[in-house]
C-alpha positions in Angstrom: -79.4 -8.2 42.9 -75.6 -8.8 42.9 -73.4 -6.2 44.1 -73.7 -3.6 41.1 -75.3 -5.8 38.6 -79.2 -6.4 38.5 -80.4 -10.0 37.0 -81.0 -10.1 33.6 -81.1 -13.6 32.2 -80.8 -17.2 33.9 -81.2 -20.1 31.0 -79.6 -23.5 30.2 -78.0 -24.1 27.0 -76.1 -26.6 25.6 -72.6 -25.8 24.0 -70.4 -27.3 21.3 -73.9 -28.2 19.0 -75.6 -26.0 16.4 -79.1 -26.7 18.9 -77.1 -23.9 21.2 -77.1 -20.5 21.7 -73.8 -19.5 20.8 -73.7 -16.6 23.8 -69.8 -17.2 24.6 -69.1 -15.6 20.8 -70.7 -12.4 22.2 -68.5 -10.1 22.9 -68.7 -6.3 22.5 -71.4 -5.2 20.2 -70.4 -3.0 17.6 -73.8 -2.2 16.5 -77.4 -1.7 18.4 -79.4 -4.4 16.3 -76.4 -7.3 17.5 -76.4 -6.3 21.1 -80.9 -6.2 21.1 -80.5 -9.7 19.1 -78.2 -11.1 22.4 -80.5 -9.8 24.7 -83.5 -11.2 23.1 -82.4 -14.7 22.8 -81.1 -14.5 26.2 -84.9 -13.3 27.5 -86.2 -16.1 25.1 -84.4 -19.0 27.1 -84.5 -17.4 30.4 -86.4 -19.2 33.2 -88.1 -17.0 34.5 -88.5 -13.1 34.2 -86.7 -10.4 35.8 -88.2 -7.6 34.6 -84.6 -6.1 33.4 -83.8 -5.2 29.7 -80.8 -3.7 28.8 -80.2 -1.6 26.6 -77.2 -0.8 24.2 -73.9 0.5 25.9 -75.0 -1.3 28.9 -72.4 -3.2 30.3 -73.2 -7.1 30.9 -71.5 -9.4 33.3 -71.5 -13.6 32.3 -71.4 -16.4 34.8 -71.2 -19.8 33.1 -71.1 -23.2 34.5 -71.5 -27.1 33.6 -75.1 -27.8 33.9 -75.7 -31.9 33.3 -79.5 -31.8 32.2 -78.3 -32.4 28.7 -74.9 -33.2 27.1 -72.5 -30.7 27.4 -75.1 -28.6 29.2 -74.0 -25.1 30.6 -76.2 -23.0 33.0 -75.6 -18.9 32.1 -76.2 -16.5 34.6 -76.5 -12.9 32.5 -76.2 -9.7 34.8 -76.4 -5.9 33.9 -74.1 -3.3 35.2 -75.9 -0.6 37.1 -73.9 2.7 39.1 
């Protein structure tokens, strides 16, 4: 658990392709059915489970760094905001 953020999502996706998930486009969700679409593909390519869903109005913290496993790999850390 991060200081006021619980776990959500840790995955490996490539960037710049149209193989990737596209998760830096995500911004605010206008609507419940985009934000539940996000969070699903980001449970779909996470390594392992955590356990944490979140849920819409949630607020949702993304770390992102080069990950070399593939070509312009990235390695996506997706955390939710708890009080």
């Amino acid at each position: 658990m991060l200081s006021g953020c619980t776990l959500q999502a840790v995955f490996k996706t490539t960037v710049y392709d149209t193989k990737g998930f596209a998760f830096y486009e995500f911004v605010n969700a206008d609507k419940n059915e985009k934000f539940d679409e996000y969070v699903r593909k980001c449970k779909r390519l996470s390594l392992y489970e955590t356990n944490v869903i979140p849920e819409y109005g949630d607020d949702l913290l993304t770390l992102v760094t080069c990950e070399y496993s593939a070509r312009n790999g990235r390695m996506v850390v997706v955390a939710k905001k708890i009080e």
